[in-house]
C-alpha positions in Angstrom: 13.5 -99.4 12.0 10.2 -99.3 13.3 6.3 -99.4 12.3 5.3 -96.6 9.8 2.4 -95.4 12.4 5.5 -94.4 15.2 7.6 -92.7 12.4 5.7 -89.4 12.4 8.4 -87.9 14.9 11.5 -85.9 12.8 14.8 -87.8 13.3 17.2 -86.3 15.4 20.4 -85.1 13.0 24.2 -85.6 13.9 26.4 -84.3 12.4 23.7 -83.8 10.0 22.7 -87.3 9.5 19.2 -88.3 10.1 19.0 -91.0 13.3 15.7 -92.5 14.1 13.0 -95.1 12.2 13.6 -96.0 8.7 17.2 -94.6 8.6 20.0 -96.7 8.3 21.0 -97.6 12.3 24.2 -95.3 13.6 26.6 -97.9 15.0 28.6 -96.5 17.7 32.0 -98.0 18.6 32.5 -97.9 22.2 36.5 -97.1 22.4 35.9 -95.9 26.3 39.1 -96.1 28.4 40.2 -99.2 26.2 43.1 -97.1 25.0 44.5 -97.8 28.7 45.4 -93.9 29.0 47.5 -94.1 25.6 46.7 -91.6 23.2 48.9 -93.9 20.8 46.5 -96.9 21.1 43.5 -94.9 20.9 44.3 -93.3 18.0 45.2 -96.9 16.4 41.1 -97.8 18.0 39.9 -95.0 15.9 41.6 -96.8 12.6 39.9 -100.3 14.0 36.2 -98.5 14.4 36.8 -96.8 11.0 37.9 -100.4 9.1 35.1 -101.9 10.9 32.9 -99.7 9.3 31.4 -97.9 12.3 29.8 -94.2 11.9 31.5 -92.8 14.9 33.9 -94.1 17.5 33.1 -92.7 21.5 35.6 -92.3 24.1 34.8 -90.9 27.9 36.2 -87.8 28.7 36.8 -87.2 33.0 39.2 -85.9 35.4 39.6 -88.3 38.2 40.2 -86.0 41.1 36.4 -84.1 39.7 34.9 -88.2 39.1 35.5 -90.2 42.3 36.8 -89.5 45.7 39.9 -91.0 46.9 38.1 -93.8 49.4 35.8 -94.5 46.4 36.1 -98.3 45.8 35.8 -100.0 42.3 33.5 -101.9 40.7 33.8 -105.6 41.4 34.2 -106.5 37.5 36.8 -103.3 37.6 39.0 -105.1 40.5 38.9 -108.6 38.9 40.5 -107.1 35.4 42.0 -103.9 36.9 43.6 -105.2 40.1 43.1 -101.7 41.5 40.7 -100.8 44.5 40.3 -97.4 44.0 38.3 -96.1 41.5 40.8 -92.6 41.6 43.6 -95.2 41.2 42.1 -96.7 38.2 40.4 -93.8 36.5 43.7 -91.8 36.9 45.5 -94.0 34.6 43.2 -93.9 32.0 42.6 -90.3 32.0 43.5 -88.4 28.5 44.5 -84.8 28.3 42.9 -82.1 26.3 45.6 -82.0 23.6 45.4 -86.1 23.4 42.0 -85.5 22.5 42.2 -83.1 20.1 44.7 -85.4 18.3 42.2 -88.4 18.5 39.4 -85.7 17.0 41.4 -84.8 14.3 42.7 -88.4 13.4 38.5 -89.3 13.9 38.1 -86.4 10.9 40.8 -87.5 8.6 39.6 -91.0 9.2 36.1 -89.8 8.3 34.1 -91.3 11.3 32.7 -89.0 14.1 33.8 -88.5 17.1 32.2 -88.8 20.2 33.0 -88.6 23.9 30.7 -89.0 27.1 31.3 -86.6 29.8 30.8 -86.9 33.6 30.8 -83.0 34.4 29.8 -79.8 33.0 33.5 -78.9 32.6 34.1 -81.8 30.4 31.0 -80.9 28.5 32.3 -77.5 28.0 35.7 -79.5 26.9 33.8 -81.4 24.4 31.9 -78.2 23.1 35.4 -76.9 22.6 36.9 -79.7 21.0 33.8 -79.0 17.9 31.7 -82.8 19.4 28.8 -83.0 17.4 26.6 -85.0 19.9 26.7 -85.6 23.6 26.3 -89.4 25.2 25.5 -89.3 28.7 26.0 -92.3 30.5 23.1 -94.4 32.4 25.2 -93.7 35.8 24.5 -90.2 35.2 20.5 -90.5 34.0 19.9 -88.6 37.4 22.6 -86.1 37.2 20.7 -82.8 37.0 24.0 -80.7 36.4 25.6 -82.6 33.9 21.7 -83.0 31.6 21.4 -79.2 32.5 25.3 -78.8 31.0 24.6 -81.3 28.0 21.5 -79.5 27.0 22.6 -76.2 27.1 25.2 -76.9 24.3 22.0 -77.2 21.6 23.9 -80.4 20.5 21.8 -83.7 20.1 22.2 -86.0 23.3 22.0 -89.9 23.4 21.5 -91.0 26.7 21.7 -94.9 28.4 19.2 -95.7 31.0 21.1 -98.9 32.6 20.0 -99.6 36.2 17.5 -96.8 36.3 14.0 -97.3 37.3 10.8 -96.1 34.8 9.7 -93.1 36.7 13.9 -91.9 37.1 13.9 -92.5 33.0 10.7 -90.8 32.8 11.9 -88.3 35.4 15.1 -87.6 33.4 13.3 -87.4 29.7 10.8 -84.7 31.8 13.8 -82.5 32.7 15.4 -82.7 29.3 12.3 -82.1 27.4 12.3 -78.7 30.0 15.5 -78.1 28.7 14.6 -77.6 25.4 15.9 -81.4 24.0 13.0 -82.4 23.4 13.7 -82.1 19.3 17.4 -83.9 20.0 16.9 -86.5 22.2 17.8 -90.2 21.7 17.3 -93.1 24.9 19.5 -96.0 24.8 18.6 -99.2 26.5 21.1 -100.6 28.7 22.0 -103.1 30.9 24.6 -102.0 33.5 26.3 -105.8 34.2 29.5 -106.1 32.5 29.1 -108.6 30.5 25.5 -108.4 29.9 24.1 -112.1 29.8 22.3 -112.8 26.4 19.0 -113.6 28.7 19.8 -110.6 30.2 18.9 -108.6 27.4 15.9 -107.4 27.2 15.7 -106.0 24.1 12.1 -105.7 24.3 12.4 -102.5 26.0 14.2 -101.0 23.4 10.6 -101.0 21.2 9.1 -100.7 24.9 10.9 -97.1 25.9 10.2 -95.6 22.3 6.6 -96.5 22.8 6.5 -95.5 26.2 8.2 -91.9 25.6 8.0 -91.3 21.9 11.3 -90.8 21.6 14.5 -92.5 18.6 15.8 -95.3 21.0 18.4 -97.7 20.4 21.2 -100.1 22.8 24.0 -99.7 24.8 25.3 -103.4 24.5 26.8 -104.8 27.3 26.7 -108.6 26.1 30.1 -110.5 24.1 27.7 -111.5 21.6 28.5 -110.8 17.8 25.0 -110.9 16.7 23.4 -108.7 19.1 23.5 -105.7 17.7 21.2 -107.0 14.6 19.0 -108.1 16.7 18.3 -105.0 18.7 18.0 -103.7 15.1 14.8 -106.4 14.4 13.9 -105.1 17.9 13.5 -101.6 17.2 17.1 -100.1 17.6 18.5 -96.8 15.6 21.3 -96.5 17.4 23.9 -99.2 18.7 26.5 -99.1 20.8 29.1 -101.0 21.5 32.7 -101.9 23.4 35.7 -102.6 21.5 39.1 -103.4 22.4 43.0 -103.8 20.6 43.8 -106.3 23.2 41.0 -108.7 25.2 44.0 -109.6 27.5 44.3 -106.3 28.8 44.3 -105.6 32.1 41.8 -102.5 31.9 38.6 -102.3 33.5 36.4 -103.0 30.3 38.4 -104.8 27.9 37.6 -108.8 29.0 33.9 -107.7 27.9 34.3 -106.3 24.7 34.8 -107.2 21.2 37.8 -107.6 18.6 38.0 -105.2 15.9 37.6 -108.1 13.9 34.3 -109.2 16.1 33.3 -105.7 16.0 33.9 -105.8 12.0 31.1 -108.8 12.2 29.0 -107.1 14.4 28.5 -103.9 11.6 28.0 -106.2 9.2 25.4 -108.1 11.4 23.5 -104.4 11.8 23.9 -103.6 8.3 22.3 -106.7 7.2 19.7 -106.3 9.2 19.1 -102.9 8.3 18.3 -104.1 5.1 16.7 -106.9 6.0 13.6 -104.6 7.7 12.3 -102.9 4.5 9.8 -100.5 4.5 6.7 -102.0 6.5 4.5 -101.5 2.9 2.0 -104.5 3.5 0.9 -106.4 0.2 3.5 -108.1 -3.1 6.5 -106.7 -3.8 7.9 -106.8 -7.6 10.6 -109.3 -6.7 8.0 -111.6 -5.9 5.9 -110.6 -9.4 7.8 -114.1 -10.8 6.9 -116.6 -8.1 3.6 -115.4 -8.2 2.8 -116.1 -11.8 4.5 -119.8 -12.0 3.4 -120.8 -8.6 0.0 -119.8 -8.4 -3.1 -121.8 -10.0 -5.2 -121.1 -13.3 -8.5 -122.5 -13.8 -7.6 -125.6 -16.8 -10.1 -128.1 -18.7 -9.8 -131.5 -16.6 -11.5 -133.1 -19.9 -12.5 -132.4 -23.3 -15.0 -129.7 -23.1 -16.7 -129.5 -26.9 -17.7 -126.1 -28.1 -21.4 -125.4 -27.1 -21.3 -126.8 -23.9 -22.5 -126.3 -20.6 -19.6 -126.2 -18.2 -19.7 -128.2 -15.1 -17.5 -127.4 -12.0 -16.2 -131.3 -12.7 -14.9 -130.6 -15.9 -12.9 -128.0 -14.4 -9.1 -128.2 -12.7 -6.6 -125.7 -10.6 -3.2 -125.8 -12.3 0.1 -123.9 -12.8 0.7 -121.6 -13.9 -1.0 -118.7 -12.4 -1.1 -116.7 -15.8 -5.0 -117.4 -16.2 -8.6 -117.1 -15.0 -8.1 -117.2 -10.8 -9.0 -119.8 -9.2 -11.0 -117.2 -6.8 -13.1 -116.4 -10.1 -14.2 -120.5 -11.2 -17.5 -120.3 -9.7 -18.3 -117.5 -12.0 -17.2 -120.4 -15.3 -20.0 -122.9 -14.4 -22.9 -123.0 -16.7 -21.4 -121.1 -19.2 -21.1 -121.9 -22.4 -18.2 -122.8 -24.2 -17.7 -121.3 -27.6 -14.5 -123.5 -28.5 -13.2 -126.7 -28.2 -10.9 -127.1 -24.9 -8.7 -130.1 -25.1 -7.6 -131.4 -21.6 -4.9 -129.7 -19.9 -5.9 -126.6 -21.5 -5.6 -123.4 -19.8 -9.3 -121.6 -19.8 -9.3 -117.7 -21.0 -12.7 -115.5 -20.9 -12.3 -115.5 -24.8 -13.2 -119.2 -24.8 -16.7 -118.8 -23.2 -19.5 -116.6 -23.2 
């Protein structure tokens, strides 16, 4: 949803669907670890993102014991809503097996929105590759993990990849390596803020249009804020791609779900990017048809501001602007003075070029 002049670049296709400027914005429902290691709730998540009327629902995909050592301490936001201090501790709980997802894959298919899953290893790239994932998301923690973009690349799949609390040269750095990988073609950058929740000031969503200028590259958000209407807005700033944390149950005691939305907020929130998908048009400068009515009763004519007897010499004072603006242009009067009239024009009349010579 960008300028015309920065829409040269192909869209990248998932799944075969074309993402980038002028196509309708993919809106990604972050499920994450929201399912609190049930492959029960998750599967009723994929159901939520589906009514909502998201295009594909994203889960993350990790062994513990590979993700975090044992002394590895949580986030503070993760020990206020988790209660755990251990990262191992907490991510073990949430962790889904193989076969769980393959049933959350196959409920995404019958529920006809994709499926997608970030990974935090080669191995669970490879998982994903198995499971038949028709994109990879890698997350901004991993922007400077060279195995894992080396992994995720070598699958040929599209990637979308967050760039929360990375500096310009590691994004730049990052895009370098991919674009040496051969992703150059398949590459989507997702603004992010890594604060959980994001602050609505906090947003930035200038850098969204920022980053695509800056690399050339389909961009979009990784929202992080509790707000409902964000996710048009990064749409009116430049977005293709938004992303963003749901939850079954705010109350939960999981890491993420205090900052994430209903499914009936996240419902709202589609609506919000659909609307303001079709809200951005084209970019075409100059009238549209739907305006073709307005124009004609609300623009001026020239008319006869007295009687004007035929054979006269017309004067700019006998002349008025009026509705509607069915007539001689007001941008063409000049051109009616000294003429002569060939008719009588009563007062209020509407001039023609038939009247005058």
């Amino acid at each position: 949803m960008h300028d015309q002049q920065s829409d040269r670049k192909p869209a990248v296709r998932i799944a075969g669907r074309p993402v980038g400027s002028h196509y309708p914005t993919l809106v990604v429902a972050e499920a994450g670890v929201n399912h609190d290691g049930c492959v029960e709730t998750a599967l009723r998540m994929v159901d939520a993102a589906a009514n909502a009327g998201a295009d594909a629902v994203k889960f993350q995909m990790f062994r513990a014991q590979d993700l975090a050592t044992k002394s590895a301490p949580t986030a503070a936001y993760q020990r206020k809503n988790s209660g755990q201090q251990s990262q191992r501790d907490m991510l073990e709980r949430l962790e889904l097996s193989m076969e769980a997802f393959g049933r959350i894959q196959r409920h995404c298919e019958a529920q006809n929105i994709l499926f997608l899953a970030t990974p935090f290893g080669p191995a669970d790239v490879d998982r994903l590759v198995r499971l038949g994932v028709s994109a990879i998301k890698i997350a901004s923690t991993d922007l400077t993990n060279l195995p894992l973009l080396e992994a995720a690349a070598s699958t040929r799949l599209p990637m979308i990849v967050s760039t929360g609390a990375a500096t310009e040269d590691e994004i730049r750095k990052a895009v370098d390596q991919l674009q040496g990988l051969g992703a150059a073609e398949r590459l989507i950058l997702l603004h992010c803020v890594s604060a959980y929740p994001t602050p609505v000031e906090a947003a930035n969503l200038r850098a969204i249009r920022a980053l695509h200028d800056a690399l050339g590259l389909p961009t979009g958000l990784s929202d992080h804020t509790t707000s409902v209407a964000m996710g048009g807005l990064a749409v009116a700033a430049g977005a293709c791609v938004v992303e963003k944390h749901f939850t079954l149950d705010a109350d939960a005691s999981g890491p993420d779900h205090f900052m994430s939305l209903s499914a009936d907020q996240l419902a709202k929130y589609v609506d919000g990017v659909r609307e303001a998908d079709a809200a951005m048009g084209t970019a075409a400068l100059g009238m549209t048809q739907i305006e073709s009515g307005v124009r004609e009763v609300a623009r001026k004519s020239v008319v006869a501001a007295v009687d004007i007897a035929a054979g006269c010499s017309i004067e700019a004072e006998m002349l008025t602007l009026k509705r509607p603006g069915t007539g001689i242009a007001p941008a063409e009067l000049a051109q009616l003075v000294g003429r002569t009239s060939l008719v009588d024009i009563p007062p209020d009349t509407m001039l023609s070029w038939e009247m005058i010579r």
